[in-house]
C-alpha positions in Angstrom: 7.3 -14.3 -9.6 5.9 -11.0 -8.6 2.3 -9.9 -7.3 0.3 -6.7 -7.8 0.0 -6.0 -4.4 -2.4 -2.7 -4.4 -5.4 -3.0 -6.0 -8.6 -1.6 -6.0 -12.9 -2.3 -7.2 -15.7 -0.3 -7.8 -17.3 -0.7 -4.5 -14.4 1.8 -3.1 -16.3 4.8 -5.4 -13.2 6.0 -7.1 -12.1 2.9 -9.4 -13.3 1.0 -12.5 -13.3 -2.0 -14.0 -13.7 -5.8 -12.5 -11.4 -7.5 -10.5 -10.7 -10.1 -13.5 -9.5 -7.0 -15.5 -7.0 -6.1 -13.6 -5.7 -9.9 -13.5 -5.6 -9.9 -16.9 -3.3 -6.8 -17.1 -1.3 -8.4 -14.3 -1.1 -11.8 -16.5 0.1 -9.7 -19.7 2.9 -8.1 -17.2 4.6 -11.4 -16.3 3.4 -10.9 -12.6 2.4 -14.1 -11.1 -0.4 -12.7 -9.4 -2.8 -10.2 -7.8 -3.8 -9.0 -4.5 -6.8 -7.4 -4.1 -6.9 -4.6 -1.7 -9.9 -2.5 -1.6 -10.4 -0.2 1.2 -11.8 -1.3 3.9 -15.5 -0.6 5.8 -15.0 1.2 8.6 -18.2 2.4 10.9 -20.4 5.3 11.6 -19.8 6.9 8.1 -16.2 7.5 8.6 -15.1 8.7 5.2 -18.0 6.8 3.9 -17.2 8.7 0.1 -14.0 6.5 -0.4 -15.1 2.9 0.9 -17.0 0.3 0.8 -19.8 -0.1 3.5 -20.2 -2.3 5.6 -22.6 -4.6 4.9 -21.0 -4.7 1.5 -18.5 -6.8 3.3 -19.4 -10.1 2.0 -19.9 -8.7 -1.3 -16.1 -7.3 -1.5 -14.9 -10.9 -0.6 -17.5 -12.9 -3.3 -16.3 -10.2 -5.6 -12.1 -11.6 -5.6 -13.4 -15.1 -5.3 -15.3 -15.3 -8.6 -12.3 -13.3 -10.4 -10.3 -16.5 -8.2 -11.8 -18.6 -9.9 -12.5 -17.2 -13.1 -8.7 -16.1 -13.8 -7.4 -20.0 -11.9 -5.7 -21.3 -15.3 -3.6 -17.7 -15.6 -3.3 -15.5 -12.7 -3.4 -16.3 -9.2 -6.1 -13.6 -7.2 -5.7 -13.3 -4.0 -8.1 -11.4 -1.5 -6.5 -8.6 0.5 -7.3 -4.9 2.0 -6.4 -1.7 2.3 -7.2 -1.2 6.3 -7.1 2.9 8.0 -5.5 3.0 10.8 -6.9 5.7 13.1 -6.9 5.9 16.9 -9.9 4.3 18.6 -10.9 2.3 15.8 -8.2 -0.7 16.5 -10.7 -3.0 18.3 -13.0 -2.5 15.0 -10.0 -3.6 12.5 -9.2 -6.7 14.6 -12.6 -8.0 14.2 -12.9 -7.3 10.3 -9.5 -9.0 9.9 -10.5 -11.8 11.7 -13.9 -12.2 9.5 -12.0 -13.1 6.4 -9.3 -15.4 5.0 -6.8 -12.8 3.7 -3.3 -12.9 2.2 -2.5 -9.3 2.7 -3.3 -6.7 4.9 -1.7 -2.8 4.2 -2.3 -0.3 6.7 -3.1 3.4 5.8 -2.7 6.5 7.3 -4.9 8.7 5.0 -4.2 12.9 5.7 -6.8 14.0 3.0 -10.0 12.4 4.5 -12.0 15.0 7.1 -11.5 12.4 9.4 -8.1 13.2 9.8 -8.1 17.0 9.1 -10.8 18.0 11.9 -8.2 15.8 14.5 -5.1 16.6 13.3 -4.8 19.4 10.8 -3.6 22.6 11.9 -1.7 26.1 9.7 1.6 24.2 11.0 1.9 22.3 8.1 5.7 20.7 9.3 3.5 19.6 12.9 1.3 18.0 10.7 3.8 16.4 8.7 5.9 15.1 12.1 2.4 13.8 13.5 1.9 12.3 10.4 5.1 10.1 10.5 4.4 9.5 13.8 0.8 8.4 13.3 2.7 5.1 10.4 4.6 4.1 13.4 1.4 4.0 15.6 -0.2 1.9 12.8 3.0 0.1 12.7 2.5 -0.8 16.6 -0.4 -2.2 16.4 0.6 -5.1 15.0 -2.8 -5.7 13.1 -1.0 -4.9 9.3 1.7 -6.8 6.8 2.9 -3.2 5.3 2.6 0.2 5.2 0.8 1.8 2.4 2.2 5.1 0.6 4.4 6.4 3.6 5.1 9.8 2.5 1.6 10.4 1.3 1.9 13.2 3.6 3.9 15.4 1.1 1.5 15.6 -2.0 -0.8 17.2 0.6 1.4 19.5 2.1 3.5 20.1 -1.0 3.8 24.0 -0.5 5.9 22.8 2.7 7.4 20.1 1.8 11.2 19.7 3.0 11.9 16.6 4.1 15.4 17.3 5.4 13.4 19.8 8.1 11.7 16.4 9.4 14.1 14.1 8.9 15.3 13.3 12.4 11.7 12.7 12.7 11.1 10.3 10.0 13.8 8.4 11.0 12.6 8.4 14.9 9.2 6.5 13.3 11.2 4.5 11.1 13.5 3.3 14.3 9.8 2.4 15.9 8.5 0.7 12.4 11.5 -1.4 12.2 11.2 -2.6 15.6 7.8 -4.0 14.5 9.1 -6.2 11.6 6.6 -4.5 9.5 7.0 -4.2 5.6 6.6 -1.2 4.1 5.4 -0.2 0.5 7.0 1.6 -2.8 4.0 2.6 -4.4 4.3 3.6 -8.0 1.5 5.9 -8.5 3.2 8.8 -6.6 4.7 9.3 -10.2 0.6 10.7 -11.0 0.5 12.8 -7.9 1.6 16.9 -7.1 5.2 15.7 -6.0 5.6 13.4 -9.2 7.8 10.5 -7.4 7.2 7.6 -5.8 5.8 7.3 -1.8 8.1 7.5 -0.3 10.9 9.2 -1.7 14.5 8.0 -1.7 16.7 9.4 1.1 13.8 7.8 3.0 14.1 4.7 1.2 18.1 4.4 2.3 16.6 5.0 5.7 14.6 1.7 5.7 17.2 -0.3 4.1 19.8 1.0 6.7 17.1 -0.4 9.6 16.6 -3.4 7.3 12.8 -2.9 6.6 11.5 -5.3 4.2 9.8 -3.4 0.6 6.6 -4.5 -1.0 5.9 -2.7 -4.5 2.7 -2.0 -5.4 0.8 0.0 -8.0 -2.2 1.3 -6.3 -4.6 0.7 -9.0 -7.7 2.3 -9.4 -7.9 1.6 -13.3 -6.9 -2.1 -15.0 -3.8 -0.4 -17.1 -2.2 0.4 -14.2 -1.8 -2.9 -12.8 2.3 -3.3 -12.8 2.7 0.8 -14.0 6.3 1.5 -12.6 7.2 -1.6 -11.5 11.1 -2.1 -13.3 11.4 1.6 -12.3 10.4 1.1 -8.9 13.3 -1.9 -8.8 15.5 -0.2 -9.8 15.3 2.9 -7.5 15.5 -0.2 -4.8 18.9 -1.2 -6.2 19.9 2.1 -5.8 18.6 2.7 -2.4 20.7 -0.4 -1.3 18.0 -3.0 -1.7 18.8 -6.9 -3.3 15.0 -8.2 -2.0 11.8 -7.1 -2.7 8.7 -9.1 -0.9 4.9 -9.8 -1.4 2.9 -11.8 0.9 0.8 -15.2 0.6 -1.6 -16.1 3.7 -0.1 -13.5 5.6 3.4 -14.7 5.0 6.3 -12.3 3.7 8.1 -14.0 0.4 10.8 -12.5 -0.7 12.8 -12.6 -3.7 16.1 -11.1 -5.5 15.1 -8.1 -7.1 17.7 -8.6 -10.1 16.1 -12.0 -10.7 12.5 -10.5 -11.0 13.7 -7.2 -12.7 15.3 -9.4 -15.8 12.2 -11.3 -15.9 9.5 -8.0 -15.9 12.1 -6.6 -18.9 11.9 -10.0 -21.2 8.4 -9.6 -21.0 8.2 -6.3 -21.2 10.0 -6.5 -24.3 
């Protein structure tokens, strides 16, 4: 009933194993399917260390269609991307999102690539935090995304000031401008791994979202096969808490949502 919605491949230089791998993990979780979401080419070289080229493009997209149709009879793999979002680049994501038939598209705002530190960084780490939040309703704006990737990524890179009640009135400022978009945003599970060891983003700013009605996509963020799934009845459950009955995924660009206490019984029977 539920997809892996953040996934990665090899060709992003920092994750292993084949796309069919990480169906299979899916498959053994009781999720229904997997998106693939590798990060996306972008030009000139821009953080060239974490990302596909591009004119390995058309490889990316072979790549999910053999696991497609490899994986048919158990798992249903779906091709989707992790797209940057970074000023002066939008004209270049519309085109690469219009060259492809995909299901999902999450849009990233990325503080640790040098990309972002030579424009934005500064000794202020709380002005780089606001212009962070700032930067998600930007991407937000743009209207060229289904969901917002890790949205308090912001914190495991700026840990040593990292007090979200200082920037709350901000957050909430960008969430006011993200809800107006009808954007999703993501709970992504491998915060849990990271320097602040909790979920992106972090639970006052979950009640946030759910007070301005922001739809929630879960997703794992794998870079490894195992991981596929990793956190997901935790994850639901911090939903319920946060006020949250629904939790979405999206097929051909279309939002589905569904009862998270239908889905969480269902990830526990397997589970057990």
């Amino acid at each position: 009933m539920l997809y892996e919605t953040h996934s990665h491949t090899p060709l992003c230089n920092h994750a292993t194993g084949e796309p069919e791998e990480y169906a299979e993990v899916a498959h053994s979780r009781g999720l229904a399917g997997l998106t693939v979401t590798c990060h996306n080419p972008m030009p000139d070289g821009f953080s060239s260390a974490v990302r596909m080229t591009p004119n390995q493009f058309d490889e990316y997209v072979d790549l999910v269609a053999r696991a497609r149709d490899n994986m048919a009879a158990t798992t249903d793999v779906r091709l989707g991307l992790e797209a940057d979002y970074f000023a002066g680049h939008e004209a270049w994501l519309e085109r690469q999102l219009a060259s492809a038939d995909f299901n999902y598209v999450l849009g990233s705002v990325h503080p640790q690539i040098q990309e972002f530190r030579d424009r934005y960084w500064s000794e202020d780490l709380i002005e780089v935090q606001r212009t962070y939040f700032s930067l998600l309703a930007d991407a937000a704006e743009t209207e060229l995304f289904d969901s917002l990737a890790h949205p308090d990524l912001i914190k495991n890179h700026t840990a040593e000031a990292w007090q979200p009640e200082r920037i709350m009135d901000d957050i909430c400022r960008a969430l006011d401008r993200i809800a107006a978009t009808g954007i999703a945003m993501e709970i992504n599970t491998s915060g849990l791994n990271k320097t602040i060891q909790e979920m992106n983003p972090f639970p006052a700013m979950l009640v946030e979202m759910r007070n301005r009605q922001i739809p929630v996509v879960i997703g794992s963020d794998a870079h490894v096969p195992w991981r596929v799934g990793d956190g997901y009845e935790q994850a639901l459950s911090i939903l319920l808490e946060c006020g949250y009955d629904e939790v979405c995924f999206f097929l051909n660009r279309e939002r589905q949502d569904i009862s998270i206490s239908v889905v969480r019984d269902k990830l526990c029977e397997v589970a057990e």
